[in-house]
C-alpha positions in Angstrom: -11.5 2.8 -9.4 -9.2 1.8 -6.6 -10.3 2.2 -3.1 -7.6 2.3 -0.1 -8.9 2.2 3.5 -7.4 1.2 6.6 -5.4 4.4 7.5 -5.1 5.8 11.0 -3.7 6.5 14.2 -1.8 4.1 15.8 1.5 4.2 18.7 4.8 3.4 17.7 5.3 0.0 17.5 1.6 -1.0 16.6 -0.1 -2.4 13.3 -2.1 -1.9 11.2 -3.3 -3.2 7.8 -4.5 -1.6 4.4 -6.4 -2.8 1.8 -6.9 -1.6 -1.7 -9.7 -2.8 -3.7 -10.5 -2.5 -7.2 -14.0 -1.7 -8.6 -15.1 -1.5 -12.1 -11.4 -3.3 -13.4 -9.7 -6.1 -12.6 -6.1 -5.2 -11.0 -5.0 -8.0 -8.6 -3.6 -10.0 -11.4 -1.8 -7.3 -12.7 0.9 -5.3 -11.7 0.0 -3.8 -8.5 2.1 -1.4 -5.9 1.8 0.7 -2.5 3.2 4.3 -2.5 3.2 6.7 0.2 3.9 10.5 1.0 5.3 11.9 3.8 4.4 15.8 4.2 6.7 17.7 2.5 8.4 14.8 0.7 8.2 13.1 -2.8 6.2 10.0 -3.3 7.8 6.8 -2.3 7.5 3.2 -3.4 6.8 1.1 -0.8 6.0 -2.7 -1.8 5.5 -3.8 -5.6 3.6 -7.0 -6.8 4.7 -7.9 -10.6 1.5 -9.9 -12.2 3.1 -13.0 -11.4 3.2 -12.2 -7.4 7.1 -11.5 -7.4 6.7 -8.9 -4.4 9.7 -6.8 -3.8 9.7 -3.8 -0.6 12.0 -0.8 0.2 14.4 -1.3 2.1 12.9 1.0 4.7 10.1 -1.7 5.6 11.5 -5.2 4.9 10.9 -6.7 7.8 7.8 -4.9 8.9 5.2 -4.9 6.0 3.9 -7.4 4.2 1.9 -6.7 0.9 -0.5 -9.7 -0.3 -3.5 -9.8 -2.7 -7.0 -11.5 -3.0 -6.9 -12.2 -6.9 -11.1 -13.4 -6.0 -12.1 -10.3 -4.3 -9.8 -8.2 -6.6 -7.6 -6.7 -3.7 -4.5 -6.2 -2.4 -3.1 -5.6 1.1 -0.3 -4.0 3.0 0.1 -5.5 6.7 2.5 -3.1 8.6 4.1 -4.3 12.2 6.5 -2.4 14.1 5.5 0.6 12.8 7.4 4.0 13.2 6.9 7.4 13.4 8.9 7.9 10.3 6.0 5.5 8.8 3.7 8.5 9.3 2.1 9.8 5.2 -0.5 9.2 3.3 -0.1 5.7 1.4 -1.7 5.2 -1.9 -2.2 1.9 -4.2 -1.8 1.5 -7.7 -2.8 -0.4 -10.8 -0.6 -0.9 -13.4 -3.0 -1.9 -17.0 -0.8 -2.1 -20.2 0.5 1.6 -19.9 -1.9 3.2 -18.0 -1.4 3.5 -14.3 -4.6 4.1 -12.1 -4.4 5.4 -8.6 -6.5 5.3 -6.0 -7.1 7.9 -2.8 -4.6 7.9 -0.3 -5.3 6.9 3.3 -3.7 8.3 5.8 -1.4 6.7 8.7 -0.3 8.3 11.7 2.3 6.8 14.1 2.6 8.8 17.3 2.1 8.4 21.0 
């Protein structure tokens, strides 16, 4: 089970960090990745960790988020500065184990004034 918190409202230009934690498996040293919806949009990847901590980002948020992970307390983060309105979905983490991929619940972030 993966467990994403850290979601919420915050102005234009403000921070805020995410965290996904694993229970039950171990994910941090595996392939691991944030996502995030926008309403009325598809998903969209967001930052990817390979299992070897290569960590590549859209081009939307290089920059301005920085995903890391705890490989001891089996979870990964996404630290998001400058943030935008156009930031504004629900972002989700996921777990990539051989060929299954497990999601976790979304959390949602809001950037508005």
């Amino acid at each position: 089970q993966l467990q994403a918190s850290g979601g919420g409202l915050v102005q234009p230009g403000g921070s805020l960090r995410l965290s996904c934690a694993a229970s039950g498996r171990r994910c941090s040293a595996n392939p691991m990745a944030w996502y995030r919806q926008a309403p009325g949009q598809q998903r969209e990847l967001v930052a990817a960790a390979t299992g070897g901590g290569l960590i590549t980002y859209a081009d939307s948020v290089k920059g301005r988020f920085t995903m890391s992970r705890d490989i001891a307390k089996n979870t990964v983060y996404l630290q998001m500065n400058s943030l935008r309105p156009v930031d504004t979905a629900v972002y989700y983490c996921n777990c990539v184990k051989g060929t299954v991929v497990y999601w976790g619940q979304g959390t949602q972030v809001t950037v508005s004034s």
